[in-house]
PDB file of N, CA, C and O in Angstrom:
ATOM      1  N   UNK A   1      69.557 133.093  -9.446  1.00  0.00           N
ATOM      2  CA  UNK A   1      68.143 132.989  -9.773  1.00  0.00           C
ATOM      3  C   UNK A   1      67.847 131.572 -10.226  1.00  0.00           C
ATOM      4  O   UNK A   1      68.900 131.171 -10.722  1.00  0.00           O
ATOM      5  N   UNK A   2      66.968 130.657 -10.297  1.00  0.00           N
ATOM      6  CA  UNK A   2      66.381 129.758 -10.069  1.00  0.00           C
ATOM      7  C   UNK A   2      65.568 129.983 -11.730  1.00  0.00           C
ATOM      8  O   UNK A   2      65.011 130.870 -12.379  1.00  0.00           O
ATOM      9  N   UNK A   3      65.960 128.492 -11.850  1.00  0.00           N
ATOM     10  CA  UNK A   3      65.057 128.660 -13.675  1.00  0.00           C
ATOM     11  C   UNK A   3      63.719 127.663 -13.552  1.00  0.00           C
ATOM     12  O   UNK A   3      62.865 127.562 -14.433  1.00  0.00           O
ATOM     13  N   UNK A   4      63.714 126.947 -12.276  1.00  0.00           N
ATOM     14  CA  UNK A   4      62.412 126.509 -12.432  1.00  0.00           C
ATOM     15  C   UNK A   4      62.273 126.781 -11.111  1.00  0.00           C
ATOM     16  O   UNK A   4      62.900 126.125 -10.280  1.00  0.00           O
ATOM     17  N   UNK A   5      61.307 127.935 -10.705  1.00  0.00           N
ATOM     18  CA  UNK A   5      61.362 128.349  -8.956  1.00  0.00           C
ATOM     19  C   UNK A   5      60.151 126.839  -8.620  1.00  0.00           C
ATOM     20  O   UNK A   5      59.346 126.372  -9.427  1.00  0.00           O
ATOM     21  N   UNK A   6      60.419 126.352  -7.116  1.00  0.00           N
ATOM     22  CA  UNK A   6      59.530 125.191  -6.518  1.00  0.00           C
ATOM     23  C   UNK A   6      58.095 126.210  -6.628  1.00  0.00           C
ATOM     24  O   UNK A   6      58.016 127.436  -6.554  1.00  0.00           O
ATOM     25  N   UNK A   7      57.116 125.265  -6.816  1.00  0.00           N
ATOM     26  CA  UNK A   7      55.822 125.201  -6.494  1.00  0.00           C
ATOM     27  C   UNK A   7      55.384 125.579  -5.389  1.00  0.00           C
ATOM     28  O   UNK A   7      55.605 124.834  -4.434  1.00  0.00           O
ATOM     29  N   UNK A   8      54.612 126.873  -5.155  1.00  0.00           N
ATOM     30  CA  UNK A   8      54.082 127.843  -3.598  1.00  0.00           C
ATOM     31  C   UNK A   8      52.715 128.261  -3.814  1.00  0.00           C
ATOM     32  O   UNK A   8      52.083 128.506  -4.842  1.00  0.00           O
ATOM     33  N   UNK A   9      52.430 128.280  -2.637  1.00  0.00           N
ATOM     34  CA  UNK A   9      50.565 128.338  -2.593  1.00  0.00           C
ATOM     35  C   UNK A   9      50.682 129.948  -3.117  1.00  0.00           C
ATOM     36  O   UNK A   9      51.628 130.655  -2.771  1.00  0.00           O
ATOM     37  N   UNK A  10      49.750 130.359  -3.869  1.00  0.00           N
ATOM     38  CA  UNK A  10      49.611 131.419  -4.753  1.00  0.00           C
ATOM     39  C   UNK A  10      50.085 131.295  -5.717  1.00  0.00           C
ATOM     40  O   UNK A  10      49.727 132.366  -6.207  1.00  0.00           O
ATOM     41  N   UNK A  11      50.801 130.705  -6.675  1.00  0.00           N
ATOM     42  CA  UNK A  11      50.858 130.278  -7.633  1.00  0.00           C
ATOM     43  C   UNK A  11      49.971 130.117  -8.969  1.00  0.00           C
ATOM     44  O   UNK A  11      49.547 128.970  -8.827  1.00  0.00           O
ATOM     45  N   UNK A  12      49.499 130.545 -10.055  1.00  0.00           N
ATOM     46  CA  UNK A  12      48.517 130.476 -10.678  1.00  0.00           C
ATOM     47  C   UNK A  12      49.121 129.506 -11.845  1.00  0.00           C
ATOM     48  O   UNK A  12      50.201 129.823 -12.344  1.00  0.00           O
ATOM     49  N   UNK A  13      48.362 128.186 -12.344  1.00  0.00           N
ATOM     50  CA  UNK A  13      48.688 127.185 -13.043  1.00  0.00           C
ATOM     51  C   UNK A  13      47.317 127.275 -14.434  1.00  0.00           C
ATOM     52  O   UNK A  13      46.141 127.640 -14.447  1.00  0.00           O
ATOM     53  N   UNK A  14      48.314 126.705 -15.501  1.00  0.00           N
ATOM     54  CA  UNK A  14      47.288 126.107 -16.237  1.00  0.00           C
ATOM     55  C   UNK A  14      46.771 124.588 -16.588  1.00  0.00           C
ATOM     56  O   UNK A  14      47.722 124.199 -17.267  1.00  0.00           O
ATOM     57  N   UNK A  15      46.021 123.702 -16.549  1.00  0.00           N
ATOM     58  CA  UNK A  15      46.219 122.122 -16.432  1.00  0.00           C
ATOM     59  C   UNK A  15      45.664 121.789 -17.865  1.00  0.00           C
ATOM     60  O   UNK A  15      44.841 122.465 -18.484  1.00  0.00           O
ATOM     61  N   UNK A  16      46.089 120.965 -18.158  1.00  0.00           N
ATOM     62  CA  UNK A  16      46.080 120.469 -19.581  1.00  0.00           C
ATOM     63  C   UNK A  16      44.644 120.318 -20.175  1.00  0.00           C
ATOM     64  O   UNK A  16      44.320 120.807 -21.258  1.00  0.00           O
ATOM     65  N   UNK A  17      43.659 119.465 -19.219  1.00  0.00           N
ATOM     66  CA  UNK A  17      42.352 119.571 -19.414  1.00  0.00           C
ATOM     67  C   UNK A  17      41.737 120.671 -18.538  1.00  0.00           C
ATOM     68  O   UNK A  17      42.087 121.156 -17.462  1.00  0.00           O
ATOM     69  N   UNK A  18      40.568 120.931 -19.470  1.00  0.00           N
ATOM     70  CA  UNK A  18      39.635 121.984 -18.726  1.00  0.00           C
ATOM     71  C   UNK A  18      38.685 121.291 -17.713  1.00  0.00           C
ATOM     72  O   UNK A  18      38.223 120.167 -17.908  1.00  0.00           O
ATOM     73  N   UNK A  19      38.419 122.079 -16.574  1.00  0.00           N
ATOM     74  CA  UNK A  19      37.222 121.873 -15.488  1.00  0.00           C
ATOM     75  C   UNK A  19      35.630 121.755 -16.184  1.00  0.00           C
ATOM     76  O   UNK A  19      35.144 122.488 -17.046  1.00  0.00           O
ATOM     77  N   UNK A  20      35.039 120.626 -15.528  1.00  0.00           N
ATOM     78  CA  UNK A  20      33.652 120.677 -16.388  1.00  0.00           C
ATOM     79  C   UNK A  20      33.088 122.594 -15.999  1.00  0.00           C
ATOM     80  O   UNK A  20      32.091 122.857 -16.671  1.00  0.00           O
ATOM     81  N   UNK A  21      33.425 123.475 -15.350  1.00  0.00           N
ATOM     82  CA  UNK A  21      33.006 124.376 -15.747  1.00  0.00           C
ATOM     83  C   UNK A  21      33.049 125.723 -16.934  1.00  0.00           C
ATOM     84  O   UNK A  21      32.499 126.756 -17.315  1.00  0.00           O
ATOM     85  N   UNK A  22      34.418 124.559 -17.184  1.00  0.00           N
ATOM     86  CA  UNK A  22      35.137 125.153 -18.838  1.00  0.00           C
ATOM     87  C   UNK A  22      36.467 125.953 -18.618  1.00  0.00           C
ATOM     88  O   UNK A  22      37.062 126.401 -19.597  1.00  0.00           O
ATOM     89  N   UNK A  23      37.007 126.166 -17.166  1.00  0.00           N
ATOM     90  CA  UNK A  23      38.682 126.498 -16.689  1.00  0.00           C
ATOM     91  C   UNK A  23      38.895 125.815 -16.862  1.00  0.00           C
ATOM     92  O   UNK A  23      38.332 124.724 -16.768  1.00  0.00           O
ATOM     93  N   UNK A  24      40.562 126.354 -17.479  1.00  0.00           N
ATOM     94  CA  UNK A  24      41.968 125.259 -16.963  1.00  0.00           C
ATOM     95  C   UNK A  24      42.740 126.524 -16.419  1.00  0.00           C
ATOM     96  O   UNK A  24      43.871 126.581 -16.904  1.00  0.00           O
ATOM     97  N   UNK A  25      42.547 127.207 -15.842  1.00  0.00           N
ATOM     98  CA  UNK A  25      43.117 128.113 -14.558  1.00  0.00           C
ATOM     99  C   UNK A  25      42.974 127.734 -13.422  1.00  0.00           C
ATOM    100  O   UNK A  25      41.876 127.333 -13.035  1.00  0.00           O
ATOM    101  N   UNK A  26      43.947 127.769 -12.705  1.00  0.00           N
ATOM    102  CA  UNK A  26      43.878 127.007 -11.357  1.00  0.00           C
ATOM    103  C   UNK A  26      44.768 128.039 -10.228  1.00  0.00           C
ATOM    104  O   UNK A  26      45.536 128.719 -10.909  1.00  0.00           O
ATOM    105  N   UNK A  27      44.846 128.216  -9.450  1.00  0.00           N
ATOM    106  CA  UNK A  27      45.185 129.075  -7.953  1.00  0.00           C
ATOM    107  C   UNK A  27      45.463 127.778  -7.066  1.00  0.00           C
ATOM    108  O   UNK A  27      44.609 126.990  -6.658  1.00  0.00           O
ATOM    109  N   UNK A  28      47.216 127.712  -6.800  1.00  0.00           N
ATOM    110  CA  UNK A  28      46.814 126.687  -5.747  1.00  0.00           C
ATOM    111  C   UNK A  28      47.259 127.280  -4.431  1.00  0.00           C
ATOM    112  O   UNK A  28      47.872 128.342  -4.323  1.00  0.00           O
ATOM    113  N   UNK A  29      46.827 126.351  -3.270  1.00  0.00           N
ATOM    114  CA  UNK A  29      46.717 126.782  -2.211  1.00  0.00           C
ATOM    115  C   UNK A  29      47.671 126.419  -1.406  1.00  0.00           C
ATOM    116  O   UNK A  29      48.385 127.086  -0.657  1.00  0.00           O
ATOM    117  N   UNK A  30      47.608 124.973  -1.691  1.00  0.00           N
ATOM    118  CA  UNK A  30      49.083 124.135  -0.845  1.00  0.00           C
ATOM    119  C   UNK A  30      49.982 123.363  -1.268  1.00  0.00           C
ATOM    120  O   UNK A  30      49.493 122.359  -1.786  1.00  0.00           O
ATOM    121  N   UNK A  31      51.134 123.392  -1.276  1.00  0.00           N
ATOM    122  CA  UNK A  31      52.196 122.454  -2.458  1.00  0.00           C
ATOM    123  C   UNK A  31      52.873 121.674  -1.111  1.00  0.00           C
ATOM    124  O   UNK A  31      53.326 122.138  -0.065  1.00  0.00           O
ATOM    125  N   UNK A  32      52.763 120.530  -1.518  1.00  0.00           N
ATOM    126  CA  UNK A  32      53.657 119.861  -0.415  1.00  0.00           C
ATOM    127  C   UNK A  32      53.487 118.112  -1.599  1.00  0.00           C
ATOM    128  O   UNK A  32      53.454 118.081  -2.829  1.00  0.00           O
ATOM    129  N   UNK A  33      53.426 117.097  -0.774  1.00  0.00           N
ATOM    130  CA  UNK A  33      53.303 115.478  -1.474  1.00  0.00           C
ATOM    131  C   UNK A  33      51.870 115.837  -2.113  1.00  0.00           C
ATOM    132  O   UNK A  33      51.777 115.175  -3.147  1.00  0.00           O
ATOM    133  N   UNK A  34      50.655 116.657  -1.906  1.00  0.00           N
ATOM    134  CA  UNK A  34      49.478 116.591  -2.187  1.00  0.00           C
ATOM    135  C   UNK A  34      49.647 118.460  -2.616  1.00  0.00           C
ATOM    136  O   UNK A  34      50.308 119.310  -2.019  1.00  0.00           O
ATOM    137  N   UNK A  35      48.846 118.596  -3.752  1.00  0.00           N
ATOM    138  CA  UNK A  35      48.740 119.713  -4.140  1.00  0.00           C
ATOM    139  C   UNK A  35      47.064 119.989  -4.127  1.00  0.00           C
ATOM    140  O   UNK A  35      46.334 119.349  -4.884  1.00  0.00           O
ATOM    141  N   UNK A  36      46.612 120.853  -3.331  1.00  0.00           N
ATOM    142  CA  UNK A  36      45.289 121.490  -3.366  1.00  0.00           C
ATOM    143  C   UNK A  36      45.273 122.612  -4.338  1.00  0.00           C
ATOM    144  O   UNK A  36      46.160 123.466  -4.345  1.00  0.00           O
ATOM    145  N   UNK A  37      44.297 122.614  -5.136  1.00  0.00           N
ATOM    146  CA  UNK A  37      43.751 124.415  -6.041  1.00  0.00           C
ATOM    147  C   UNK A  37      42.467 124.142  -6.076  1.00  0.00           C
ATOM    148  O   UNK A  37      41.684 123.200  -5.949  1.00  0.00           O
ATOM    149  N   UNK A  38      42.516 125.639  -6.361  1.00  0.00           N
ATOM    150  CA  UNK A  38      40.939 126.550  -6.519  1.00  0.00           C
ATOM    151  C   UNK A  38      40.741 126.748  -7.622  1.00  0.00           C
ATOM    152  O   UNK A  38      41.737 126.976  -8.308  1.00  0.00           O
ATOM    153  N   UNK A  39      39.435 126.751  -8.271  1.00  0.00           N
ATOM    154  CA  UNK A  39      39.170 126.779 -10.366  1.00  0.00           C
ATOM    155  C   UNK A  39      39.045 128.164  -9.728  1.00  0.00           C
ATOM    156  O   UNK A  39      38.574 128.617  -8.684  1.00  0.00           O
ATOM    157  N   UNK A  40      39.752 128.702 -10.951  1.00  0.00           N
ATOM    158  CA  UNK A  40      39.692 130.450 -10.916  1.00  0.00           C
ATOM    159  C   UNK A  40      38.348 130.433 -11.052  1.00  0.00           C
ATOM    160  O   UNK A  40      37.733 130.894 -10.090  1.00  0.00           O
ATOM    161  N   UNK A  41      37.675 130.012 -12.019  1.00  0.00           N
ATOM    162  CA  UNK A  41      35.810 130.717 -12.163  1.00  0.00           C
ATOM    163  C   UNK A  41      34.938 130.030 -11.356  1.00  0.00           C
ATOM    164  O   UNK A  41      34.001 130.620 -10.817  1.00  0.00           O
ATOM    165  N   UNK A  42      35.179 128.569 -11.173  1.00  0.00           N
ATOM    166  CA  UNK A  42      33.874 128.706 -10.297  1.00  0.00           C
ATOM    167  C   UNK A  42      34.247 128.545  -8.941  1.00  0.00           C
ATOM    168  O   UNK A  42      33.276 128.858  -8.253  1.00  0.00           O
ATOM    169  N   UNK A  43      35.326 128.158  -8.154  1.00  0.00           N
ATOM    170  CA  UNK A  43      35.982 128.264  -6.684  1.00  0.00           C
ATOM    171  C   UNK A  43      35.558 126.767  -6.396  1.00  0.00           C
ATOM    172  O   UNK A  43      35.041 126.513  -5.309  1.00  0.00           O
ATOM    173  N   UNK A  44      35.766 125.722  -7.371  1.00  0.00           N
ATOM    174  CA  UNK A  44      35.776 124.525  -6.542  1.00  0.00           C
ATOM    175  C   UNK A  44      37.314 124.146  -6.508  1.00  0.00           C
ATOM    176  O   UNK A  44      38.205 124.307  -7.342  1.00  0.00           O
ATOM    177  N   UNK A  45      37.302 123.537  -5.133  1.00  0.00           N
ATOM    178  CA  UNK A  45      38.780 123.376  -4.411  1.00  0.00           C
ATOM    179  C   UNK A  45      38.994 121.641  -4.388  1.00  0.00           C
ATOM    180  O   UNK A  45      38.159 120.953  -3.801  1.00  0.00           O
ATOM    181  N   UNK A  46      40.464 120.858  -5.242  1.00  0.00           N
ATOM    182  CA  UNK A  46      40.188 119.760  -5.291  1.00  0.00           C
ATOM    183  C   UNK A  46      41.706 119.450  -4.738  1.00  0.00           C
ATOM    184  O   UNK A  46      42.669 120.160  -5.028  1.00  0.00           O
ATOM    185  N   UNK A  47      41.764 118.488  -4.046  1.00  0.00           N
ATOM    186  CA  UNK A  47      43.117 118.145  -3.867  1.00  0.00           C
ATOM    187  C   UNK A  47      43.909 116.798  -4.725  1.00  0.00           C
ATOM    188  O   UNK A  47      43.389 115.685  -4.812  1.00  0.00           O
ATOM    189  N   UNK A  48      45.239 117.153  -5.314  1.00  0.00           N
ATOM    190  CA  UNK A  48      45.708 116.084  -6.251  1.00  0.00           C
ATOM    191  C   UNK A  48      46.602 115.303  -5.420  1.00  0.00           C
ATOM    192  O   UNK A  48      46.845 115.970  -4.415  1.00  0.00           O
ATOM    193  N   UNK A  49      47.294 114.011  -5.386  1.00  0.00           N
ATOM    194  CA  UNK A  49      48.693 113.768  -5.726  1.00  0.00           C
ATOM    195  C   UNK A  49      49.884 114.599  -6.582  1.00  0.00           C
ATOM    196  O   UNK A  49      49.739 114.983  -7.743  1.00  0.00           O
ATOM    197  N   UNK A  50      50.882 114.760  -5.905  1.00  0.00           N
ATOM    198  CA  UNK A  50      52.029 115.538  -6.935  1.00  0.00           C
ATOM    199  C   UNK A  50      52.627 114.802  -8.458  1.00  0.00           C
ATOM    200  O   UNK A  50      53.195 115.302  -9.428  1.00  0.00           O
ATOM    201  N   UNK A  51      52.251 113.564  -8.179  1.00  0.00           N
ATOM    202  CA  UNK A  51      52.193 113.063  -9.475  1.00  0.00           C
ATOM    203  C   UNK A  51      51.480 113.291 -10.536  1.00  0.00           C
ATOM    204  O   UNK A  51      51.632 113.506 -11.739  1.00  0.00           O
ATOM    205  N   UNK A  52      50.534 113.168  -9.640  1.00  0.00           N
ATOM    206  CA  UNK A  52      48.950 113.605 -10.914  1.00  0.00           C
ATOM    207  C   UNK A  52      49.255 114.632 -11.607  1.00  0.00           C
ATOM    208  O   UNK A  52      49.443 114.821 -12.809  1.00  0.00           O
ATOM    209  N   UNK A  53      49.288 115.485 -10.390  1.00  0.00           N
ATOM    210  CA  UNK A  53      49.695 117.137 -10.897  1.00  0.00           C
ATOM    211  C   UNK A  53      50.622 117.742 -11.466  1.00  0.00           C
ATOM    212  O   UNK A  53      50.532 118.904 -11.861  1.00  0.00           O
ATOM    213  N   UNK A  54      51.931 116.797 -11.605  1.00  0.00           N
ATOM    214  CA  UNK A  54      52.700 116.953 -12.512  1.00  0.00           C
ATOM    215  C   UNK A  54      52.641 116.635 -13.903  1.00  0.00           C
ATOM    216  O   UNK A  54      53.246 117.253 -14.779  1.00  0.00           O
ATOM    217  N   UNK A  55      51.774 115.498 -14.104  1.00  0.00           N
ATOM    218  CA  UNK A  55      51.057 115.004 -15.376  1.00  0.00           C
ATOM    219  C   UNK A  55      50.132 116.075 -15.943  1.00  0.00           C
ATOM    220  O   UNK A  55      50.261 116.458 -17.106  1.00  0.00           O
ATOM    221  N   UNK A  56      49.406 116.453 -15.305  1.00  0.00           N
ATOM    222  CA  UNK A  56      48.327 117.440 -15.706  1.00  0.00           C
ATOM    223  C   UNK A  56      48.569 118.722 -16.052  1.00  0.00           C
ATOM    224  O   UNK A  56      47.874 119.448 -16.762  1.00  0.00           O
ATOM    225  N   UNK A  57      50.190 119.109 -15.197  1.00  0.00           N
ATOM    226  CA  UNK A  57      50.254 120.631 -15.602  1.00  0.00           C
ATOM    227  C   UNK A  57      50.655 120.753 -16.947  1.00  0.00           C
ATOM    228  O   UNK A  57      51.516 120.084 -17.518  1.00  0.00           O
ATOM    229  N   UNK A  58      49.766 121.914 -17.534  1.00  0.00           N
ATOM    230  CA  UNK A  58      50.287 122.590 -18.435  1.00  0.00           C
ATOM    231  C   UNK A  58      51.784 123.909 -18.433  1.00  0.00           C
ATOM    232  O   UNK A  58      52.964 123.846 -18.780  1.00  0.00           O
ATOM    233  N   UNK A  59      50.967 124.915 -17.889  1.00  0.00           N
ATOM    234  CA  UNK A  59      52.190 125.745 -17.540  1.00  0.00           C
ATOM    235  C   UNK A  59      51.981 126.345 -16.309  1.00  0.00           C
ATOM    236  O   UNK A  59      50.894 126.208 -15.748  1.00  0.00           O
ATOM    237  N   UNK A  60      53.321 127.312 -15.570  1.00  0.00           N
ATOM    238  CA  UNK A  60      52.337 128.181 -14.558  1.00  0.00           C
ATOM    239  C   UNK A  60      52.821 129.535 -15.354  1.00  0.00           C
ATOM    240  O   UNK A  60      53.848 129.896 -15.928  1.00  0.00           O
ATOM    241  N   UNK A  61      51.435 130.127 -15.060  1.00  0.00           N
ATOM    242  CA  UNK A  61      50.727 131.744 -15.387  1.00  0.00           C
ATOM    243  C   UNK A  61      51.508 132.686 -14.586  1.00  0.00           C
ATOM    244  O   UNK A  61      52.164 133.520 -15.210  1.00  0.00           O
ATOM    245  N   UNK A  62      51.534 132.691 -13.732  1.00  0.00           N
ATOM    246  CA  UNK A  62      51.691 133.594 -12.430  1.00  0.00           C
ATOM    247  C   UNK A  62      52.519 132.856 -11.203  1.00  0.00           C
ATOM    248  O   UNK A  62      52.125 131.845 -10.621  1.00  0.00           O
ATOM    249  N   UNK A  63      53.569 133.465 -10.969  1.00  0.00           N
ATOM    250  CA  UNK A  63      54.218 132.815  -9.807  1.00  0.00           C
ATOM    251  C   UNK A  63      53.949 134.158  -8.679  1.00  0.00           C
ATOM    252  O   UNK A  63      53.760 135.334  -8.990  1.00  0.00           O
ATOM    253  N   UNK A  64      54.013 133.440  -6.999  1.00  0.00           N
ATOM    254  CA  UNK A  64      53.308 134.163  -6.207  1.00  0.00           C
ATOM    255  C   UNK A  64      54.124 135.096  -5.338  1.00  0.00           C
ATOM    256  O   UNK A  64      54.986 134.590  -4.621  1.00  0.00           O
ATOM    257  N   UNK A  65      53.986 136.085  -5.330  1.00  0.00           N
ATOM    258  CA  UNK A  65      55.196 136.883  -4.599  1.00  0.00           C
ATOM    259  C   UNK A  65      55.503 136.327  -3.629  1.00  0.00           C
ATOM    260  O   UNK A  65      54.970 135.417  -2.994  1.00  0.00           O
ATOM    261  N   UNK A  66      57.036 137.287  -3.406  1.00  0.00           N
ATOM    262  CA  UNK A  66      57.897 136.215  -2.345  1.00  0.00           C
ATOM    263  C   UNK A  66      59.287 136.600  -2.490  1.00  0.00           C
ATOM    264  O   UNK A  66      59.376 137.768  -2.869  1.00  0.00           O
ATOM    265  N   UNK A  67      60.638 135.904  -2.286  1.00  0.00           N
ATOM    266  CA  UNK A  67      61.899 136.283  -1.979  1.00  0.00           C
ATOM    267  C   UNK A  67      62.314 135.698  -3.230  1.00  0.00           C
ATOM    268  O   UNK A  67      63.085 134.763  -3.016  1.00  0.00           O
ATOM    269  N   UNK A  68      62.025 135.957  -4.840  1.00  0.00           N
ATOM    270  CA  UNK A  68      62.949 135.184  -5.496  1.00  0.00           C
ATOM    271  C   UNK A  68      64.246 135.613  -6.213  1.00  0.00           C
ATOM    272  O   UNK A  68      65.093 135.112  -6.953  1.00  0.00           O
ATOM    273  N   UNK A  69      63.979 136.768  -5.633  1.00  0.00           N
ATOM    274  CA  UNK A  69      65.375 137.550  -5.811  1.00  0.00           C
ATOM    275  C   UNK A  69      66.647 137.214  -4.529  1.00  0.00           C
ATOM    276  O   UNK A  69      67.867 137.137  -4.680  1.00  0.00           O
ATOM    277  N   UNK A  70      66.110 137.115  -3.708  1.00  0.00           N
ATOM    278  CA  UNK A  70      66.671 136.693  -2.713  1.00  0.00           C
ATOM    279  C   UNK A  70      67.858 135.418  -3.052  1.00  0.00           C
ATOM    280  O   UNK A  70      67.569 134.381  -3.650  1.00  0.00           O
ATOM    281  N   UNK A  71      68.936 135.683  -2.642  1.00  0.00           N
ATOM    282  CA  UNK A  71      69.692 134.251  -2.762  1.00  0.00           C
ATOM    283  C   UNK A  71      69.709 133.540  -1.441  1.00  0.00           C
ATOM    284  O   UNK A  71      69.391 134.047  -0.365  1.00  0.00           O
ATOM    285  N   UNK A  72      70.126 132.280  -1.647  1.00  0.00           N
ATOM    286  CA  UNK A  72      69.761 130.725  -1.009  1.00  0.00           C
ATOM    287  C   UNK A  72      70.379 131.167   0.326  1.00  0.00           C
ATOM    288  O   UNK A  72      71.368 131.900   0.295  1.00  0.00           O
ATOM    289  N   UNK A  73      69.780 130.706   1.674  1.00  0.00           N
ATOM    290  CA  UNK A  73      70.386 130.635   2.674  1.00  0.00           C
ATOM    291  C   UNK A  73      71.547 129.280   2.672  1.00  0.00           C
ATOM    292  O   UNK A  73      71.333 128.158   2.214  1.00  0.00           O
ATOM    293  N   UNK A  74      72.659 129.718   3.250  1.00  0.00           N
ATOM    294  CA  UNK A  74      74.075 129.087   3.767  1.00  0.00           C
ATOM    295  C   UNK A  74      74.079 128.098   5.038  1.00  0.00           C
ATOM    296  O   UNK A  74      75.137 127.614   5.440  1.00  0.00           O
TER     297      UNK A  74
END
C-alpha cells in the first residue's frame, strides 16, 4: 500500500486559500505537469502549474476510487 497514493482526477483537495466564492474545496479533473479543478460550490474550473499546486495544497479530503489495493504491476 502506498502512503502517499499519486494525484488522480476525482480526487477531492483542500487549498490553503479560499475561492473568492468562499471554497477551499476543490474536485480535480486532470493531474498530469498542469493540474485542472472544479470549486465544489460554485463549478468554476481553473487550471494550475504542479508547482503552484503543490504550494497551495492544503490536504486531500477524498481520494477517487480505483485499484489501490491492488499491488504494482511487474
Amino acid at each position: 500500500m502506498l502512503l502517499n497514493p499519486p494525484l488522480r482526477a476525482g480526487d477531492v483537495v483542500q487549498m490553503k486559500r479560499a475561492h473568492p466564492c468562499g471554497s477551499d474545496v476543490w474536485e480535480v479533473l486532470m493531474a498530469g505537469a498542469d493540474v485542472r479543478l472544479k470549486c465544489r460550490k460554485c463549478g468554476r474550473v481553473v487550471l494550475l502549474d504542479r508547482v503552484k499546486f503543490n504550494s497551495r495544497l492544503k490536504k486531500r479530503l477524498e481520494t477517487a476510487p480505483g485499484d489501490e489495493g491492488e499491488s504494482p504491476r511487474t
